[in-house]
N, CA and C of each residue as an Amber inpcrd file, in Angstrom:
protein
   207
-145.6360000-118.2660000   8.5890000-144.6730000-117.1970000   8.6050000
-143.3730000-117.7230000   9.2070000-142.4600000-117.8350000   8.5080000
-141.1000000-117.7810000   8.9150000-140.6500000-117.1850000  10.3720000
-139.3100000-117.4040000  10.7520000-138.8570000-116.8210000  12.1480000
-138.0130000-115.4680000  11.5860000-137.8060000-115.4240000  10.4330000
-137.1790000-114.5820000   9.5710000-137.9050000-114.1820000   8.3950000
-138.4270000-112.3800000   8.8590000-138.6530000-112.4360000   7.9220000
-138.5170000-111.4440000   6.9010000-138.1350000-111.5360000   5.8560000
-138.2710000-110.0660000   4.4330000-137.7180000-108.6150000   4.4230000
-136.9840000-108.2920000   4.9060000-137.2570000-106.5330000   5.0310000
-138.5420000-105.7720000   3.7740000-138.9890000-105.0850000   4.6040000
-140.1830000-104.3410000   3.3660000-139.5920000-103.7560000   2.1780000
-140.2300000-103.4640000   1.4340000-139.8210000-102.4460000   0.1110000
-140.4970000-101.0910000  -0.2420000-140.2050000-100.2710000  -1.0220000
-140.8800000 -99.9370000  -1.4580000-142.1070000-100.3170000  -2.7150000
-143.4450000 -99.2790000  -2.6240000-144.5580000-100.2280000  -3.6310000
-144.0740000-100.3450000  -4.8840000-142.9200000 -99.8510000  -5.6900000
-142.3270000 -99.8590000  -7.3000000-141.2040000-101.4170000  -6.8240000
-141.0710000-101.7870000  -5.9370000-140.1400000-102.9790000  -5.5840000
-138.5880000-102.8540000  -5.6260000-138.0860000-101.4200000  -4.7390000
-137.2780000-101.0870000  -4.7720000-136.4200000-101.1350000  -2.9280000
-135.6070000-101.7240000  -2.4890000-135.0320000-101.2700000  -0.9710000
-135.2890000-100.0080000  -1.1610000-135.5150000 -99.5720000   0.1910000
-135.0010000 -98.4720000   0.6160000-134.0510000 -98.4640000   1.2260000
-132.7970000 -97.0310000   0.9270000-131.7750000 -97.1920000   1.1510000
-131.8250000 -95.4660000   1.7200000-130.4160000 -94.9860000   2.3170000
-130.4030000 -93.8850000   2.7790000-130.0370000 -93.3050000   1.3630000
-130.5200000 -91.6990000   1.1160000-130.2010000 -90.8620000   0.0920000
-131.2650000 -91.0180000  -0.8690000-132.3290000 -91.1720000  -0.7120000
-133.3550000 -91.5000000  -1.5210000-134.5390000 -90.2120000  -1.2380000
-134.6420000 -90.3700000  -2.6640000-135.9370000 -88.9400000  -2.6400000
-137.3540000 -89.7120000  -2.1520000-138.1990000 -89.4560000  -1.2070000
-139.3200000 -89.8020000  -1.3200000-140.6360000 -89.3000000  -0.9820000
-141.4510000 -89.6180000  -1.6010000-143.0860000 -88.2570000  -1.2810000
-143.8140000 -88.9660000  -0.2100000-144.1630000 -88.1300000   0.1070000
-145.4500000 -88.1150000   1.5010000-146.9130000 -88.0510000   1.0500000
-148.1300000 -88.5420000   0.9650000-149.0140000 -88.4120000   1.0760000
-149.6830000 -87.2860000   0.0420000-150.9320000 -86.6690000   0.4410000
-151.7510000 -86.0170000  -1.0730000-150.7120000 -84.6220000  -1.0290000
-149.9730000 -84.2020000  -0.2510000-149.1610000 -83.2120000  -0.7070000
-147.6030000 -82.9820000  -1.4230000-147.8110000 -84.2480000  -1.4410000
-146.2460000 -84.4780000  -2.0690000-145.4730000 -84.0380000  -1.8470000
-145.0300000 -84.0260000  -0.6340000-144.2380000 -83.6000000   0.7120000
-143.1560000 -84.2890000   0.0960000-141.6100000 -84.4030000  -0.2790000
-140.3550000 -84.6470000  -0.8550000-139.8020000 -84.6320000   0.1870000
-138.9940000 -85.7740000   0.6420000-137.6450000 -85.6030000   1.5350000
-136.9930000 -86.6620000   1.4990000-135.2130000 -86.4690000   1.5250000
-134.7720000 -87.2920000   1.6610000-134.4150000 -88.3060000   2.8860000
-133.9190000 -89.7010000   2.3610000-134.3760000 -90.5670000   3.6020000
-132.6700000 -90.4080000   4.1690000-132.6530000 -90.3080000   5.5500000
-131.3350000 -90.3870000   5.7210000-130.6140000 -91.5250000   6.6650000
-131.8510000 -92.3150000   7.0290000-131.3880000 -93.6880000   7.6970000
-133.0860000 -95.1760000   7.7400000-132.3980000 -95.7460000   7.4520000
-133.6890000 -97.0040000   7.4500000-133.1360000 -97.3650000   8.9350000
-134.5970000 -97.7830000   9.1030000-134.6200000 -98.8430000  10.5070000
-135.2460000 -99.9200000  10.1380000-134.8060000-100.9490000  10.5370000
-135.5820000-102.1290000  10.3180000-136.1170000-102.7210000  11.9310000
-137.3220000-102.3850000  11.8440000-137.7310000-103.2060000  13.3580000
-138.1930000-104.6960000  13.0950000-138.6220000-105.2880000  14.4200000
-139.4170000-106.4010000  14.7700000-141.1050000-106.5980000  13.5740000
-141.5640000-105.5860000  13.7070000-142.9820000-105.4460000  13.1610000
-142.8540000-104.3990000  12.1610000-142.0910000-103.3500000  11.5850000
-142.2470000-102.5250000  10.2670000-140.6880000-101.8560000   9.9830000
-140.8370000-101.7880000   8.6240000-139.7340000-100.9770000   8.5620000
-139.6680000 -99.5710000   8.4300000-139.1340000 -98.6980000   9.0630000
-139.3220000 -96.7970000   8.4970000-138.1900000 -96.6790000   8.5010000
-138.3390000 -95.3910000   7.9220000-137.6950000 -94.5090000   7.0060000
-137.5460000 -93.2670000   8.3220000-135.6160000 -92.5960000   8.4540000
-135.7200000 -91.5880000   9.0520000-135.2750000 -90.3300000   8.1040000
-136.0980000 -89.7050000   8.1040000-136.0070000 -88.3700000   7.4040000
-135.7340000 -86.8380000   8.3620000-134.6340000 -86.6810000   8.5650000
-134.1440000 -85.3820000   9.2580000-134.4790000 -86.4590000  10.8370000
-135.0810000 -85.5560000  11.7620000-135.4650000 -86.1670000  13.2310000
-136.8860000 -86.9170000  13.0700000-137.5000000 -87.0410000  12.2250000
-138.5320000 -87.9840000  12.2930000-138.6530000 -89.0990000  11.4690000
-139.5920000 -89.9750000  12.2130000-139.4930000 -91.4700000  11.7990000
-140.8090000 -91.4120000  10.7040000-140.7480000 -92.4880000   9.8290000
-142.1480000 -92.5150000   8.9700000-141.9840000 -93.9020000   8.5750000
-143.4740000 -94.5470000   8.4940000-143.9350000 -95.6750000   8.1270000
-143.1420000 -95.7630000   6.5200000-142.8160000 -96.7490000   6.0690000
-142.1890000 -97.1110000   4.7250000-143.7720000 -97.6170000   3.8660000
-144.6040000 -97.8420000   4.5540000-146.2990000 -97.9230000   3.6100000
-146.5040000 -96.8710000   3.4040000-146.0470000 -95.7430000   3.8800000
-146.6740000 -94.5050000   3.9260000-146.2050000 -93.4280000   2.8410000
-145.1070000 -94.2770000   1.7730000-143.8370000 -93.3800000   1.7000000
-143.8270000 -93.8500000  -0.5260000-143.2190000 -93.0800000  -1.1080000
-143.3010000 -93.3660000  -2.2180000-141.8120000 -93.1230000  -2.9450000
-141.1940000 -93.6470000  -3.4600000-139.5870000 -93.7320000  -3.8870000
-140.0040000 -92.5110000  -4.9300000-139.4660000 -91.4540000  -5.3750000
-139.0550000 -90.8010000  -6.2530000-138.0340000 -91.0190000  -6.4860000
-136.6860000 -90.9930000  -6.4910000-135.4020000 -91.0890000  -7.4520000
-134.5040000 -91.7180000  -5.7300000-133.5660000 -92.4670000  -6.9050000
-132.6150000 -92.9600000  -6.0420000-131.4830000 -92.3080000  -6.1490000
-131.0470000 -92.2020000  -5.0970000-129.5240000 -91.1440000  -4.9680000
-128.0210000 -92.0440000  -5.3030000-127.2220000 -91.0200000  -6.5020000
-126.3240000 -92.3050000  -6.9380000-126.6550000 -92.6140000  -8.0940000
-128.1120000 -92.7240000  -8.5730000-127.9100000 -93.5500000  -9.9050000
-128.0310000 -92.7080000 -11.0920000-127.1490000 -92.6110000 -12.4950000
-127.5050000 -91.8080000 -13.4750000-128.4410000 -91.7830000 -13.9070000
-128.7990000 -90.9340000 -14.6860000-130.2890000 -90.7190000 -15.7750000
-130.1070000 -91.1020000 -16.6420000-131.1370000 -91.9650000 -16.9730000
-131.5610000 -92.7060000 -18.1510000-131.5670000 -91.8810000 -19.3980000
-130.8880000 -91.6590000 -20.2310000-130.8000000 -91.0600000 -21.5160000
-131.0310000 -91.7780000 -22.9320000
């Protein structure tokens, strides 16, 4: 392992970035992300006042980009 390493992704192989739609778990809990943290040991996702694991988390739509027509 490197001294540097990777920031995580999301599982479709996308950054996470702020303004991003993303689901939660078997309820498909939707919220947008409104700041990444990148720590020492994981990266999360802050959504309103709480923090969430970025393994935990699933990209629905990216904010910003047009629809595919």
């Amino acid at each position: 392992m490197s001294d540097i390493d990777l920031p995580e992704f999301y599982a479709c192989g996308a950054m996470p970035k702020a303004g991003d739609l993303v689901s939660f778990g078997s309820r498909d809990t939707r919220m947008i992300v409104s700041r990444v943290l990148y720590g020492n040991d994981e990266t999360k996702i802050l959504c309103g006042d709480t923090e969430y694991s970025l393994s935990l988390t699933r990209l629905v739509a990216r904010h910003g980009q047009p629809e595919i027509q």
